[in-house]
Backbone as a printed PyTorch tensor [residue, N CA C, xyz], in Angstrom:
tensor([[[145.1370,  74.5990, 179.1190],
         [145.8770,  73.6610, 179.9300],
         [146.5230,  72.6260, 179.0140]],

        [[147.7200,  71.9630, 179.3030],
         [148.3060,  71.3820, 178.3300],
         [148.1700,  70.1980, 178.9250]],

        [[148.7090,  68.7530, 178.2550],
         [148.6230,  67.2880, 178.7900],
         [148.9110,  67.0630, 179.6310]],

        [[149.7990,  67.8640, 180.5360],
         [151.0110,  67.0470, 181.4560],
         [149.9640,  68.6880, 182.7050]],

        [[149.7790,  69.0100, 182.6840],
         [148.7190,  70.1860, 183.8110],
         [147.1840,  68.8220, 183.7690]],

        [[146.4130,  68.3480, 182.5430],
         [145.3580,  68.1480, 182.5200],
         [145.5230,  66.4870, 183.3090]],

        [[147.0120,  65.7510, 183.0560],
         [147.1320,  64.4350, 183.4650],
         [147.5970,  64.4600, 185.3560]],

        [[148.1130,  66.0560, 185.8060],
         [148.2820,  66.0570, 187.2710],
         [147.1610,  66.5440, 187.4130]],

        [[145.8690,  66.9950, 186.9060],
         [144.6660,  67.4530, 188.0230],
         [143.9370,  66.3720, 187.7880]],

        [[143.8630,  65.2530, 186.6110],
         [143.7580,  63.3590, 186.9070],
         [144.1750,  63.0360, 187.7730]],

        [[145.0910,  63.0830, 188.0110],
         [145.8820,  62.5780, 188.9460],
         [145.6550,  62.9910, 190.6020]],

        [[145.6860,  64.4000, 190.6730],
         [145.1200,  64.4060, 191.9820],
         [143.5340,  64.6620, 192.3410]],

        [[142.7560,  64.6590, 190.9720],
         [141.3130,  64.0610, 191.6330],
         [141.4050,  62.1840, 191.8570]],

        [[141.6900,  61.7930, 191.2170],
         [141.4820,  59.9110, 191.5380],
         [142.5080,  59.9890, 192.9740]],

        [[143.1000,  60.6620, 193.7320],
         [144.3060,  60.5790, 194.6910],
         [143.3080,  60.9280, 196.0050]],

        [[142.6200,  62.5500, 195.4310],
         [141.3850,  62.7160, 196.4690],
         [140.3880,  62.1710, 196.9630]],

        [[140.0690,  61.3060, 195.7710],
         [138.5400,  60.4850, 195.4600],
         [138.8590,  59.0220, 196.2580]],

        [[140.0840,  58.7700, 196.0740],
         [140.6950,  57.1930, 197.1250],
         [140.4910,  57.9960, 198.5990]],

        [[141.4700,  59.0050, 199.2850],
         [141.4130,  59.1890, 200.1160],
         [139.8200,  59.9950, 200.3260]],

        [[139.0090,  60.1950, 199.9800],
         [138.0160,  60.3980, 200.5210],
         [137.2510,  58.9180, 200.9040]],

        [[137.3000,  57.9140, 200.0160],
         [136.3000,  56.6440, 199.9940],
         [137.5620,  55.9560, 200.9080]],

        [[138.1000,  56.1150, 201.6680],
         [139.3130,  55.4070, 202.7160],
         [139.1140,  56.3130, 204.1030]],

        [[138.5950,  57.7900, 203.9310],
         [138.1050,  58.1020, 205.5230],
         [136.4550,  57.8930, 205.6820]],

        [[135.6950,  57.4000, 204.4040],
         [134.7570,  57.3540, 204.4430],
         [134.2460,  55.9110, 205.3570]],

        [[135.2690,  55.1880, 204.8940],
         [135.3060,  53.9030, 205.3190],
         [135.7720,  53.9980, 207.5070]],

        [[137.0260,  54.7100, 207.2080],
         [136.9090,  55.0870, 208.4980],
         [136.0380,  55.9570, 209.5880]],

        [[135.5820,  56.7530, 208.8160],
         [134.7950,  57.7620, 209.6220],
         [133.1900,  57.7100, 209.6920]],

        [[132.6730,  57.1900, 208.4700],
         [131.7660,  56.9340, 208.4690],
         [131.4740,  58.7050, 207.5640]],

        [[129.9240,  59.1060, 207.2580],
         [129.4150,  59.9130, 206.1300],
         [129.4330,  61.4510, 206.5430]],

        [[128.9870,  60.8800, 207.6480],
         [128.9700,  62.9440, 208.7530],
         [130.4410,  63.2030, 209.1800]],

        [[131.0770,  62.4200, 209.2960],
         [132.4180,  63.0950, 210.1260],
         [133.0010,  64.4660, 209.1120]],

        [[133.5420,  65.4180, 210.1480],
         [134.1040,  66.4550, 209.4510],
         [135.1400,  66.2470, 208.3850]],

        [[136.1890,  65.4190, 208.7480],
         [137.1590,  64.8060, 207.9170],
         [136.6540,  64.8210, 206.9160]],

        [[135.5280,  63.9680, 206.7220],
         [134.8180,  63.0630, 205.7990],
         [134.7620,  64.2240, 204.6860]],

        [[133.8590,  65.4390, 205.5880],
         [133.1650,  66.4910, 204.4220],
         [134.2770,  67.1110, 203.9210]],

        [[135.2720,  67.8270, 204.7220],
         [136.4310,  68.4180, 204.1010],
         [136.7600,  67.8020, 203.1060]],

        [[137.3450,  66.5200, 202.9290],
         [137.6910,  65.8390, 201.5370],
         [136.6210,  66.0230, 200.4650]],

        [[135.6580,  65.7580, 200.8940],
         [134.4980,  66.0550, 200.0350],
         [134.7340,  66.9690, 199.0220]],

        [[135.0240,  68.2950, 200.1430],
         [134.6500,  69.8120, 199.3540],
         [135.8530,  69.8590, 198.3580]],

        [[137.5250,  68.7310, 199.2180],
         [138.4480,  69.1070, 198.1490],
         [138.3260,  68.5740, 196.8570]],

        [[137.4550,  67.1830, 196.6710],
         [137.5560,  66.6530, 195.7400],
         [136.5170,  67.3190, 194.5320]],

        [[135.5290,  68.3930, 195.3080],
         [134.3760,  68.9870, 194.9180],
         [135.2960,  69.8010, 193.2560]],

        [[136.1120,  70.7680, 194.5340],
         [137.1240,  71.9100, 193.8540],
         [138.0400,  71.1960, 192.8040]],

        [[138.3040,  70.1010, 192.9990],
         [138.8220,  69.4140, 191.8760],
         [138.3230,  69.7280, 190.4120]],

        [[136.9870,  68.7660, 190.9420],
         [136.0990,  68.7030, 189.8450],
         [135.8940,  69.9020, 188.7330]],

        [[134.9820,  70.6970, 189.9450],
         [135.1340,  72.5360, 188.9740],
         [136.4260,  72.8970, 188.1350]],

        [[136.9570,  72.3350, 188.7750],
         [138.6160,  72.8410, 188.0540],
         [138.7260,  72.2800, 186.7380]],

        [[138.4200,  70.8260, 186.6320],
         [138.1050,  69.9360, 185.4510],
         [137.3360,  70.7170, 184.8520]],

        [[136.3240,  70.6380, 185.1930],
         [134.8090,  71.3400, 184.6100],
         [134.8700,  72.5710, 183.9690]],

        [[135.7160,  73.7230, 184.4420],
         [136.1090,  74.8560, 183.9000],
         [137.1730,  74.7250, 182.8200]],

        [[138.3460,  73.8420, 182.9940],
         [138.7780,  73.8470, 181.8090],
         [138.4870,  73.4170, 180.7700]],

        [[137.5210,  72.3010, 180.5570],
         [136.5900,  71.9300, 179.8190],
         [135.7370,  73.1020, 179.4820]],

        [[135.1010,  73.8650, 179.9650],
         [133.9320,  74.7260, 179.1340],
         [134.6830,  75.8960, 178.5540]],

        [[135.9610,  76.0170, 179.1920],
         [136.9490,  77.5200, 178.1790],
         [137.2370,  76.8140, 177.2200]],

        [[137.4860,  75.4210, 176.5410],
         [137.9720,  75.0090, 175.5230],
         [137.0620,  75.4260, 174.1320]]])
């Protein structure tokens, strides 16, 4: 992955991670909303995480 791939999946985990802690605030911890963001910001992560361990 090159700088400008590794600085947009920065970019849209801190984008996920706001809008998760902004329906968290609205929805409170169980709401479905809530978890869906969850799982996207989850898949983020791995994504980080994997390009990190192929390096």
């Amino acid at each position: 992955m090159n700088v400008d791939e590794t600085l947009t999946l920065n970019q849209q985990m801190e984008s996920a991670r706001q809008r998760l802690h902004d329906l968290y605030e609205q929805y409170g911890f169980g709401h479905a909303c809530v978890l869906e963001q969850s799982m996207i910001l989850d898949e983020l992560i791995n994504q980080h995480n994997r390009m990190y361990q192929n390096k």
